[in-house]
BAFI-3210 file (N, C-alpha, C; in Angstrom, 3 decimals, decimal comma, padded with zeros to 6 digits):
// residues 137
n [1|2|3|4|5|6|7|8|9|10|11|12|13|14|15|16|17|18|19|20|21|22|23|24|25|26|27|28|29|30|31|32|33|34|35|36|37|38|39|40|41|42|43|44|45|46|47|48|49|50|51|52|53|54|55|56|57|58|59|60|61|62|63|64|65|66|67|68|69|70|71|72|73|74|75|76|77|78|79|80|81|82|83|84|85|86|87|88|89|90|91|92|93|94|95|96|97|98|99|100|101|102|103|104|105|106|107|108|109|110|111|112|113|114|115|116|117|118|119|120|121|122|123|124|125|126|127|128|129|130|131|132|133|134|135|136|137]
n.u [-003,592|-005,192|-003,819|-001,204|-002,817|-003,180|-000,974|000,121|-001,647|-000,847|001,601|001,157|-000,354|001,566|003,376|002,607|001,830|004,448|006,128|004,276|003,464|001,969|001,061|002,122|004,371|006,056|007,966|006,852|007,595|006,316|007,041|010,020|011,793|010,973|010,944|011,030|008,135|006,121|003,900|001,042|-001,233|-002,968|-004,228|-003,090|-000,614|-000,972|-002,137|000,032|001,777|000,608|000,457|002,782|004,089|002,690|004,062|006,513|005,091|005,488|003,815|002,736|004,460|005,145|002,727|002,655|005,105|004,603|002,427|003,435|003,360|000,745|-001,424|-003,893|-005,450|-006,562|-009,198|-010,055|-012,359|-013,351|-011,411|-008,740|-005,965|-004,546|-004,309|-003,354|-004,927|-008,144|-011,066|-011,869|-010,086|-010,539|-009,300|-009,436|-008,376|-007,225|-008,797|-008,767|-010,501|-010,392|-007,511|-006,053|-005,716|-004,645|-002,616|-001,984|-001,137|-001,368|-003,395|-003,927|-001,802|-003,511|-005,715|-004,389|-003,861|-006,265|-007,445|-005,927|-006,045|-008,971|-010,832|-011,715|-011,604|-010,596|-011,300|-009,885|-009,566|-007,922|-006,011|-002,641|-002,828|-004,973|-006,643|-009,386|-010,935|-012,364|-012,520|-013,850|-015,606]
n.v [029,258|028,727|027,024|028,759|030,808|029,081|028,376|030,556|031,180|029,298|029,685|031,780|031,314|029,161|030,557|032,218|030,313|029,318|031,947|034,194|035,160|035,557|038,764|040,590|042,745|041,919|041,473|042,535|042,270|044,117|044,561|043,736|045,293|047,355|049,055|048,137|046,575|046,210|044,757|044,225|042,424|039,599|039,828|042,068|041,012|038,772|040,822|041,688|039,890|038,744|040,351|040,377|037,959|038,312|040,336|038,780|037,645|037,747|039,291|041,202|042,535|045,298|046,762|046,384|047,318|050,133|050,876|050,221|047,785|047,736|046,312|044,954|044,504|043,278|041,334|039,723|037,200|034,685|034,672|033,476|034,089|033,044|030,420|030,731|030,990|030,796|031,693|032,333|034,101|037,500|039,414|041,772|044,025|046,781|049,602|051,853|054,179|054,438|055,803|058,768|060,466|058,238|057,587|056,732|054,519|053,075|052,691|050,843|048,858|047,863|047,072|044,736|043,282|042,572|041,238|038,916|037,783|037,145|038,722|040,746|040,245|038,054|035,263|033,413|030,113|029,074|027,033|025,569|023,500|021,673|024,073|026,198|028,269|031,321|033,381|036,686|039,025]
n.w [-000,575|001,423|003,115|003,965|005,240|007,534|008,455|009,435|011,446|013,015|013,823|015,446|017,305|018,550|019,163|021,297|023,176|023,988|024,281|025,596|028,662|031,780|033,585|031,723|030,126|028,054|025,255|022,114|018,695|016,377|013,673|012,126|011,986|013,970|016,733|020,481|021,311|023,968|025,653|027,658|027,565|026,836|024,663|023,412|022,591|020,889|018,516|018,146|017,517|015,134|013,457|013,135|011,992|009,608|008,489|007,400|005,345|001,675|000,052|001,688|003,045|002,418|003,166|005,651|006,911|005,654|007,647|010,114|011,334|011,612|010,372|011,347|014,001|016,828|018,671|021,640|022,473|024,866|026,373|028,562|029,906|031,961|031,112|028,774|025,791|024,133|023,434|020,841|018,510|017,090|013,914|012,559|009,611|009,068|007,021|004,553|005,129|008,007|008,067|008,100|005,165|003,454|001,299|-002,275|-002,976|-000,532|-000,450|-002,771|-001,925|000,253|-000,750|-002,269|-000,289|001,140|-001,008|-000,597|001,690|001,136|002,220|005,353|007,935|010,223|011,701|014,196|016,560|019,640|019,174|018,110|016,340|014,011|013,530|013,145|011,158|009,956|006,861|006,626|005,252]
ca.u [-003,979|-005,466|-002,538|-000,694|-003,460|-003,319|000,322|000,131|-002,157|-000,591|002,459|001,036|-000,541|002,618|004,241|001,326|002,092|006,104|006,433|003,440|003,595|000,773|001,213|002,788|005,546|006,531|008,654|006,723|007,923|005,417|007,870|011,902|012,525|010,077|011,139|010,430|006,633|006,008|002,554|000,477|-002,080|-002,619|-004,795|-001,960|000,545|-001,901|-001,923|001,588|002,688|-000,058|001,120|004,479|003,925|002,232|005,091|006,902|004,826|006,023|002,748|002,080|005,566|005,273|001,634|002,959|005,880|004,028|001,360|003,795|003,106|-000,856|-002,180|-004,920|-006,054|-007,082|-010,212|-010,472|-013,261|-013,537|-010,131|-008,337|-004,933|-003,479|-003,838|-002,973|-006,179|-008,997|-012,202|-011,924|-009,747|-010,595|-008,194|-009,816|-007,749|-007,629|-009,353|-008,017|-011,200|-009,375|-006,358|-006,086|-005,135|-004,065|-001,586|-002,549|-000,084|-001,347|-005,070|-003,374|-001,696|-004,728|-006,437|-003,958|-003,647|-007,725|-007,400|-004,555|-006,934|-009,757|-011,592|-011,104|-011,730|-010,142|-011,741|-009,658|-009,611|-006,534|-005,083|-001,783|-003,278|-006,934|-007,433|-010,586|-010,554|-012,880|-012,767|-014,827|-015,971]
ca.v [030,321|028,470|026,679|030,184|031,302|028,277|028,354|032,165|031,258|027,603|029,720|032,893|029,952|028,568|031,850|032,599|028,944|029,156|032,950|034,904|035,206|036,581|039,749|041,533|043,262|041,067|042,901|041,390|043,773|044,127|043,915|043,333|047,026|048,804|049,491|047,429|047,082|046,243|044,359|043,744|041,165|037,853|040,416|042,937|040,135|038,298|041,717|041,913|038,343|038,263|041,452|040,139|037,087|039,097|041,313|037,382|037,326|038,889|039,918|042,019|042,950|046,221|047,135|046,196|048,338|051,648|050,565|049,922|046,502|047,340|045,834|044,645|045,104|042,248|041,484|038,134|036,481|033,729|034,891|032,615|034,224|032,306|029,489|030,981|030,379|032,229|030,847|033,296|036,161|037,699|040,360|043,428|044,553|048,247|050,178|053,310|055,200|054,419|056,395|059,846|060,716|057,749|057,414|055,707|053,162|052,432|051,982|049,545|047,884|047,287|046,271|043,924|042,419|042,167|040,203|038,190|036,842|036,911|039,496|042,056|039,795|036,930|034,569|031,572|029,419|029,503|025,824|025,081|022,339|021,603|025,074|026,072|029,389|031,797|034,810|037,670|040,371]
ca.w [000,319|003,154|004,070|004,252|006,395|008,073|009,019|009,938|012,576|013,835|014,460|016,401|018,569|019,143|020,189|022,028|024,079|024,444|025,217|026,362|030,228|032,258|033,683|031,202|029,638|027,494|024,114|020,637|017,793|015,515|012,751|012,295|011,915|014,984|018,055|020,852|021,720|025,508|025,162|028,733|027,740|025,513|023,717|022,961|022,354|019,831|017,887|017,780|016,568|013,884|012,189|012,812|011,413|008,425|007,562|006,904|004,262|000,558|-000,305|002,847|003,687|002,021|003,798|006,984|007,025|005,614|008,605|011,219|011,833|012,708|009,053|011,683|014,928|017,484|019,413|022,074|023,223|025,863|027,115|029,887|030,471|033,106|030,705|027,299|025,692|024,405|022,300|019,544|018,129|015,066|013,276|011,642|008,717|008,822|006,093|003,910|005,694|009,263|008,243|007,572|003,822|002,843|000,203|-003,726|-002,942|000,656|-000,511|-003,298|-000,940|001,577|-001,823|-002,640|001,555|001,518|-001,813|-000,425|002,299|001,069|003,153|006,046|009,008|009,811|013,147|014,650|017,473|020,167|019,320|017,033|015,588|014,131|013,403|012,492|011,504|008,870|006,747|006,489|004,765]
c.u [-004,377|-004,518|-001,530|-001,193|-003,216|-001,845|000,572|-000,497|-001,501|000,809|002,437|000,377|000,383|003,608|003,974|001,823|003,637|006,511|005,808|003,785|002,834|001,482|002,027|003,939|006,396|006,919|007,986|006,879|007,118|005,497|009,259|012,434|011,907|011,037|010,581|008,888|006,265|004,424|002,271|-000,691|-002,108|-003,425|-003,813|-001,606|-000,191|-001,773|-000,644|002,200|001,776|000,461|002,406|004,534|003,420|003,372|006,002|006,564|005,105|004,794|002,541|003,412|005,257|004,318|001,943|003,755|005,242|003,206|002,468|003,724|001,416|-001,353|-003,744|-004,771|-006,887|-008,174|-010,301|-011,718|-012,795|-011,891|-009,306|-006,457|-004,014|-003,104|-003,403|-003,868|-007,273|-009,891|-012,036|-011,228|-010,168|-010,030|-008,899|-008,675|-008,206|-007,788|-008,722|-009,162|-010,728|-008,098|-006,342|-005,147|-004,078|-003,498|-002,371|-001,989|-000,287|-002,693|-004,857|-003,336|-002,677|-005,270|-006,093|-003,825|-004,975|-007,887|-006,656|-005,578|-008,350|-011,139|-010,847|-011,357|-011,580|-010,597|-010,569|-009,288|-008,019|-005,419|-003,803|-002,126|-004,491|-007,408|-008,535|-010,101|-011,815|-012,399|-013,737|-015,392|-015,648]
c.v [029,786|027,595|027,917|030,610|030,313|028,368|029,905|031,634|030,056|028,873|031,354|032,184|029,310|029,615|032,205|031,610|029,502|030,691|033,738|034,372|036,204|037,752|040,934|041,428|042,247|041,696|041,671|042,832|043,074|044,036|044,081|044,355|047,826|048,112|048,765|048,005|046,117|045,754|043,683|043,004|040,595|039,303|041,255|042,296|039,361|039,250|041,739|041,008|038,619|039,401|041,461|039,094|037,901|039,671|040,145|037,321|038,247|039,833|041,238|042,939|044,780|047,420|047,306|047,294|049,531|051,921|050,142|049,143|046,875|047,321|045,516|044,911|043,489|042,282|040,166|037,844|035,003|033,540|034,306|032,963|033,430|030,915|029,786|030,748|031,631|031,168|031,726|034,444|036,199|039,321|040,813|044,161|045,891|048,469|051,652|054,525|055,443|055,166|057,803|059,856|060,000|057,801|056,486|054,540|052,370|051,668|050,942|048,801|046,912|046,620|044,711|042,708|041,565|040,754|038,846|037,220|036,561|037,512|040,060|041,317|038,200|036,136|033,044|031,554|029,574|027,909|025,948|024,078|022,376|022,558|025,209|027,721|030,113|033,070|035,579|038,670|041,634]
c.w [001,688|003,781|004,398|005,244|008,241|009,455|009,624|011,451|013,699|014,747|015,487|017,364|019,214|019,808|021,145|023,218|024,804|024,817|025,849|027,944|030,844|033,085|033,069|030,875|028,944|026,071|022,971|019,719|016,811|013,870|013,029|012,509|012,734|016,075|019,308|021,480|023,059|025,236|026,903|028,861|026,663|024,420|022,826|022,101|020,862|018,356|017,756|016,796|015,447|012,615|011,785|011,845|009,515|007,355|007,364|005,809|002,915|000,215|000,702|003,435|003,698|002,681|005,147|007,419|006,638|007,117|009,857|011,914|012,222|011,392|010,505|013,501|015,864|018,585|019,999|022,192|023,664|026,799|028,154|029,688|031,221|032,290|028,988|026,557|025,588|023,065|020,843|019,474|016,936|014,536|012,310|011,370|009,156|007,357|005,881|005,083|007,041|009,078|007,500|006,509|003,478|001,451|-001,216|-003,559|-001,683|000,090|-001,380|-002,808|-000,233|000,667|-001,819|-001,275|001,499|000,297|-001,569|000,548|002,329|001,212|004,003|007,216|008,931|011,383|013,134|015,879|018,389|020,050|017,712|016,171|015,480|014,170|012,833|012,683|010,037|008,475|006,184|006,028|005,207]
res [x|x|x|x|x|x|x|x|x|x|x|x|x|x|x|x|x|x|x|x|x|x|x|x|x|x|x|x|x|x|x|x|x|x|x|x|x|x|x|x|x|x|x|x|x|x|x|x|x|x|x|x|x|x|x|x|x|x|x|x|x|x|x|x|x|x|x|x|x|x|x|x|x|x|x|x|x|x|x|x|x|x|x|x|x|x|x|x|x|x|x|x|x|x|x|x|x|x|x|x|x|x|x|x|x|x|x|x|x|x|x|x|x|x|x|x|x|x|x|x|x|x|x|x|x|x|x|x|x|x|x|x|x|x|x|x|x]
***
């Protein structure tokens, strides 16, 4: 599991590096099958790859797609744009109570996602390498 996690995050760091570009508009589809999504900051873009990256995984595929690629939800701190770079994101899983009349099979799902990592909040650092990263309750 934590090399899974591990590698989830090394490579939304590395996307993050080689295509983000400051001011915007930059297309990250949130999964293989949406529509393009037009994302105007590292914050956006962050949210995008990680749920993309997500729906990669077998476990989550299924969550992702009912959810539209937004299994979670991104928040920066210490943010530095111009250089790609940010001290902390941490990715809040959405919850069945966040979605109106969810489905038996969605709240499964989310069950089975939250079990998958552990918890509903996931914190790491902005480097490809030497992650340090936790999860959360």
């Amino acid at each position: 599991m934590e090399k899974a996690i591990k590698s989830l995050i090394s490579t939304v760091n590395k996307k993050m590096k080689v295509t983000y570009k400051g001011g915007g508009w930059i297309d990250a589809r949130r999964t293989p099958t949406s529509g393009q999504n037009m994302v105007n900051s590292l914050e956006e873009f962050i949210d995008a790859v990680f749920n993309q990256e997500c729906y990669d995984i077998p476990e989550l595929r299924e969550v992702e797609e009912l959810l539209g690629g937004r299994l979670f939800s991104c928040t920066l701190e210490g943010e530095d744009e111009a250089r790609r770079r940010y001290k902390q994101a941490t990715m809040t899983m959405v919850s069945p109570e966040d979605i109106e009349n969810p489905s038996e099979e969605l709240i499964e799902l989310l069950e089975t996602a939250r079990k998958f990592f552990g918890g509903t909040k996931i914190k790491f650092n902005s480097v490809p390498t030497k992650i340090r990263y936790s999860v959360e309750w």
